[in-house]
C-alpha positions in Angstrom: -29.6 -14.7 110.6 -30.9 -17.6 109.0 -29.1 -21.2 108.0 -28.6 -20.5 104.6 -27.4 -16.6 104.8 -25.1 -18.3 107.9 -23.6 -20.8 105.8 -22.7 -18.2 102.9 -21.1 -15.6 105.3 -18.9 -18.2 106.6 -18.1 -19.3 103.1 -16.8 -15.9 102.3 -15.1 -15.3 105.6 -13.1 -18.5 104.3 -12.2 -17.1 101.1 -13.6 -20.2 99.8 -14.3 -20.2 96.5 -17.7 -21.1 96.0 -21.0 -19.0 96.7 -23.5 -21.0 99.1 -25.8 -21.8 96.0 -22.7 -23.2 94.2 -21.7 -25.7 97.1 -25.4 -26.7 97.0 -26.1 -25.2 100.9 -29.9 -26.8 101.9 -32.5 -24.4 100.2 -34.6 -24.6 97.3 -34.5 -28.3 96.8 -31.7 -28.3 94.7 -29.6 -30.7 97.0 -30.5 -31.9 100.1 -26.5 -31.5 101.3 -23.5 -29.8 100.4 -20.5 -31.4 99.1 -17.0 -29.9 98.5 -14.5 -30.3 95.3 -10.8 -30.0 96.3 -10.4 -26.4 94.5 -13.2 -25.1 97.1 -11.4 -25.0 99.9 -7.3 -24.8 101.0 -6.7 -26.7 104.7 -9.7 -28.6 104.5 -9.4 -29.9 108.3 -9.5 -26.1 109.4 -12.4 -25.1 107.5 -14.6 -28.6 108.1 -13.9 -27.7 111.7 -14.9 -24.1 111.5 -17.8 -24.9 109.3 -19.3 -27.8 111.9 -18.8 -24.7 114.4 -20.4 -22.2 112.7 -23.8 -24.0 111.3 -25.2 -27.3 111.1 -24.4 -28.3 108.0 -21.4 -30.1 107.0 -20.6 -31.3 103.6 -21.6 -35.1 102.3 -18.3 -35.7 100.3 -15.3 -34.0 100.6 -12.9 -34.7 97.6 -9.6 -34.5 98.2 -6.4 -35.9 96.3 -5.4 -39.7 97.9 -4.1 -42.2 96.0 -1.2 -44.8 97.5 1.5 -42.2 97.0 -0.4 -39.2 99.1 -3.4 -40.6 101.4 -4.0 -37.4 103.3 -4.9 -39.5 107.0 -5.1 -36.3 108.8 -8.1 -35.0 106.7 -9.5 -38.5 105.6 -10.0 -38.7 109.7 -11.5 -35.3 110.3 -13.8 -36.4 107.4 -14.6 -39.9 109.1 -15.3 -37.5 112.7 -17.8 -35.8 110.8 -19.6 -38.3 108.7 -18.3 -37.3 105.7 -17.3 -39.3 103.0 -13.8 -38.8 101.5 -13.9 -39.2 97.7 -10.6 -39.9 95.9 -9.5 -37.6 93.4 -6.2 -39.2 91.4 -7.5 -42.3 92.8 -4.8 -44.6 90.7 -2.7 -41.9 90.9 -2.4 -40.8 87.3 -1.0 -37.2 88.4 2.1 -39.5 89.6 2.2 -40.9 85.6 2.1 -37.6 83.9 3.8 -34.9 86.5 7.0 -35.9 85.6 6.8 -36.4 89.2 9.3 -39.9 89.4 8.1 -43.4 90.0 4.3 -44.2 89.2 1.8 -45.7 91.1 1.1 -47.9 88.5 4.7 -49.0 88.2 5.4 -49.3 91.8 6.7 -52.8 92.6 4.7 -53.3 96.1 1.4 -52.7 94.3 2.7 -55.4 91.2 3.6 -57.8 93.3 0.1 -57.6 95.2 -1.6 -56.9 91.6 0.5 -60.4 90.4 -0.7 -62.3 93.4 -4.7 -61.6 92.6 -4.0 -61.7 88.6 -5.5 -58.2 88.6 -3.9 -55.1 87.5 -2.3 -52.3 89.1 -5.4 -50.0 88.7 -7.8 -52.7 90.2 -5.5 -53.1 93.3 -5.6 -49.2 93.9 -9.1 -49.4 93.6 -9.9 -52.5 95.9 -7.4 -50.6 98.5 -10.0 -47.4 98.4 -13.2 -49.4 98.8 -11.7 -52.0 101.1 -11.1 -48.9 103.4 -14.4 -47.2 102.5 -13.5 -44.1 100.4 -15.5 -43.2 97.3 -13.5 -43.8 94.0 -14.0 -42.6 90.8 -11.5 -43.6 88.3 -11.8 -41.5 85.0 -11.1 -43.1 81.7 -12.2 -43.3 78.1 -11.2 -46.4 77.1 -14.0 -48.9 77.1 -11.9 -51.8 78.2 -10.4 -49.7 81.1 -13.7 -48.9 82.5 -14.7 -52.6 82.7 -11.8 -53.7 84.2 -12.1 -50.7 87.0 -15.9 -52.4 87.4 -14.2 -55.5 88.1 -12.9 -54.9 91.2 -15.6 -57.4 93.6 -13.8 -60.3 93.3 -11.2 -60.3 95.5 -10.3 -58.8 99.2 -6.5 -57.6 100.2 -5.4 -59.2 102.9 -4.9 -56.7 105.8 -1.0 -57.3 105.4 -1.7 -55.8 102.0 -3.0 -53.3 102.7 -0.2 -52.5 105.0 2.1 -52.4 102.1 -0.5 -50.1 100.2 -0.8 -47.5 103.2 3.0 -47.6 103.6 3.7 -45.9 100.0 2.4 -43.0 101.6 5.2 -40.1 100.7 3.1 -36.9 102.4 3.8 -35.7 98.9 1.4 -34.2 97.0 1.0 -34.9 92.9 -1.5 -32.5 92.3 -1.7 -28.4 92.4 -2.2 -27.3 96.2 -5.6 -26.4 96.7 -5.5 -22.9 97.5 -4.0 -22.5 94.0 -6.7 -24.2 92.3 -8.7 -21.0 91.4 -11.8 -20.0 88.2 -8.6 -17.5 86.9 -5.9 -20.2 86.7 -7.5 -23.7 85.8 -11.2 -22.6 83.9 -12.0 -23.8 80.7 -15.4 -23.4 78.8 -17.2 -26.5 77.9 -19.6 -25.9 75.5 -21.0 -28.4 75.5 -22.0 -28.2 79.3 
């Protein structure tokens, strides 16, 4: 069996929810590795360590929800064991501001006080703290002003104590859908534009 009919049998055995083309397996010059989007798999420590069993290949990026109120250290670990990077999804935490979900991460005292002492903002704290400890953050926003202020993020370090304080807002709880519920029937949307 070759790499690439390897790689897709596994895939399926995982009930994942990609096809080996979609999560851009090595063939046809397409992509050179494979990444992985939160919805494509459910216990991503389980199936990274079945997948670096079963082939070669492991994915480049694995995005996964962390953010100051849910870090995920278990998986951002087996990530960092494997060379992959994690990528942030909800890295400010907006699903804490619009889940109804109780305090927000851009209201949360610890992160204004260390936001007051750099005369930055909330957002550009939680986006220092994900660079500072080498994740991949991409913030979304539309607003023009927001976007340069998420770019101006190089000018100051947290101290390590700061950090701390970040990394301790960790509740374990999760903001977003689990990932096994993330499915093409329950969250897909045409874009016609697309």
């Amino acid at each position: 069996m070759d790499q690439r009919s390897d790689v897709g049998e596994f895939l399926r055995s995982r009930r994942a929810k990609v096809t080996p083309d979609q999560a851009g397996i090595i063939s046809g010059g397409r992509r050179r590795v494979p990444g992985l989007r939160r919805e494509e798999v459910a216990t991503l420590a389980d199936h990274l360590a079945a997948l670096r069993e079963r082939t070669t290949v492991v994915p480049a990026v694995n995005q996964i929800e962390v953010h100051p109120y849910f870090s995920q250290p278990a998986v951002q670990q087996a990530n960092a064991e494997l060379g992959i990077v994690t990528q942030a999804w909800s890295p400010m935490g907006g699903i804490t501001s619009y889940r109804g979900t109780g305090t927000s991460t851009f209201d949360d005292p610890t992160i204004g006080e260390v936001a007051a002492a750099h005369d930055k903002t909330a957002a550009q704290v939680m986006l220092r703290w994900h660079l500072q400890q080498g994740r991949s953050a991409i913030p979304k926003s539309v607003k023009p002003e927001r976007i340069a202020a998420n770019f101006d993020v190089f000018d100051f370090d947290l101290t390590a104590a700061e950090l701390q304080r970040i990394d301790a807002l960790d509740t374990g709880v999760r903001g977003g859908p689990e990932p096994e519920a993330v499915t093409r029937e329950a969250f897909h949307r045409d874009i016609p534009e697309a």
